[in-house]
TIMARZA-435245 format. One line per field, with one value per residue (C-alpha): residue in three letters; x, y, z; residue number from 0. Coordinates in nm, 2 decimals. Example, Ala and Ser with C-alpha at 12.3 -4.5 7.8 and 13.67 -1.06 7.14 Angstrom:
BEGIN
residu <- c(ala	ser)
east <- c(1.23	1.37)
north <- c(-0.45	-0.11)
up <- c(0.78	0.71)
num <- c(0	1)
//
This chain:
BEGIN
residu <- c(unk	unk	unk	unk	unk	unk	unk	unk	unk	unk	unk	unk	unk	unk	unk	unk	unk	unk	unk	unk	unk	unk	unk	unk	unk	unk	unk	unk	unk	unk	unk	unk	unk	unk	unk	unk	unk	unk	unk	unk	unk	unk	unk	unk	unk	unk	unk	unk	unk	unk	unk	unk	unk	unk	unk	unk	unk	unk	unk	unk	unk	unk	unk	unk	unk	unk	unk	unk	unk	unk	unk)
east <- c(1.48	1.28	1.31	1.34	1.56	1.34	0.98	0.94	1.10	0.86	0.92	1.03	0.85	0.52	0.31	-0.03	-0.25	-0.03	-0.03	-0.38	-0.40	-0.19	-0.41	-0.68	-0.88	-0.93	-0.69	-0.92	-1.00	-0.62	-0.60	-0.81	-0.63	-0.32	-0.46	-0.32	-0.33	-0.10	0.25	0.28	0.57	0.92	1.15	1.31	1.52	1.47	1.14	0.82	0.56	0.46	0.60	0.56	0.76	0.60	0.76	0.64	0.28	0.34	0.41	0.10	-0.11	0.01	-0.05	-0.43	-0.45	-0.33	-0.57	-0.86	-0.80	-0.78	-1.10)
north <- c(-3.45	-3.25	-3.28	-2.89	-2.72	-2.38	-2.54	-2.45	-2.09	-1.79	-1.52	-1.18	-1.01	-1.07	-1.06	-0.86	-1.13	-1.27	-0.96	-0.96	-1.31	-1.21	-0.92	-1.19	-0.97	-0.98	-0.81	-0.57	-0.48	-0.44	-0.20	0.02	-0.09	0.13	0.39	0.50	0.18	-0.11	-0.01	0.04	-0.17	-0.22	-0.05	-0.35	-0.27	-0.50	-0.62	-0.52	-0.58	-0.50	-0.65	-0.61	-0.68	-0.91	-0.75	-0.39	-0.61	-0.75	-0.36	-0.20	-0.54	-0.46	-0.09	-0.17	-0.39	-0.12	0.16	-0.10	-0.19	0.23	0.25)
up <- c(-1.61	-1.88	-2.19	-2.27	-1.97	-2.02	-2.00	-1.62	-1.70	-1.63	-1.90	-1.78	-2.09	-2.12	-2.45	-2.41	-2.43	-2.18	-1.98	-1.99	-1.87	-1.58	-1.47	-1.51	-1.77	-2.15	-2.40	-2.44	-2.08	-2.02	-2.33	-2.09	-1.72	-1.89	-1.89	-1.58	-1.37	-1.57	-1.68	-2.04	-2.26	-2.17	-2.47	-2.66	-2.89	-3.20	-3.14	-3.31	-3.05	-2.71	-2.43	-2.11	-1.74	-1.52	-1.25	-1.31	-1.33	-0.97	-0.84	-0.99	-0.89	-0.53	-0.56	-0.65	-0.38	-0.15	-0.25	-0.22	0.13	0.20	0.03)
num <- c(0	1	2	3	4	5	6	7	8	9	10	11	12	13	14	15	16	17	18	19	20	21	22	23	24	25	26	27	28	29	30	31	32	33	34	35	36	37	38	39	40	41	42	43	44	45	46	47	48	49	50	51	52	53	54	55	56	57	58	59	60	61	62	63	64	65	66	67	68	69	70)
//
């Protein structure tokens, strides 16, 4: 058994570096990929900084994948 229950737990909200990282870019490439292509932040209330939903990720990631097979 693990010794922390939540260690093989994949966050929902995602940081931007780890946004980035998901998208397989730098933090500064993915500054630009919202511009139109990467959903922006997820509203949460409380919190300071950006964070963003993996799953709204997954859903633009699959709409890019899409328009390049159109293309």
């Amino acid at each position: 058994m693990p010794k922390n229950l939540f260690e093989n737990v994949l966050p929902r909200l995602l940081t931007i570096k780890q946004t980035a990282s998901y998208w397989g870019v730098s933090s500064n490439s993915f500054r630009k990929l919202r511009n139109g292509i990467a959903p922006g932040p997820v509203h949460t209330p409380g919190f300071n900084r950006l964070l963003f939903g993996r799953e709204q990720q997954d859903r633009a990631i699959a709409a890019c994948g899409k328009r390049a097979e159109v293309a």
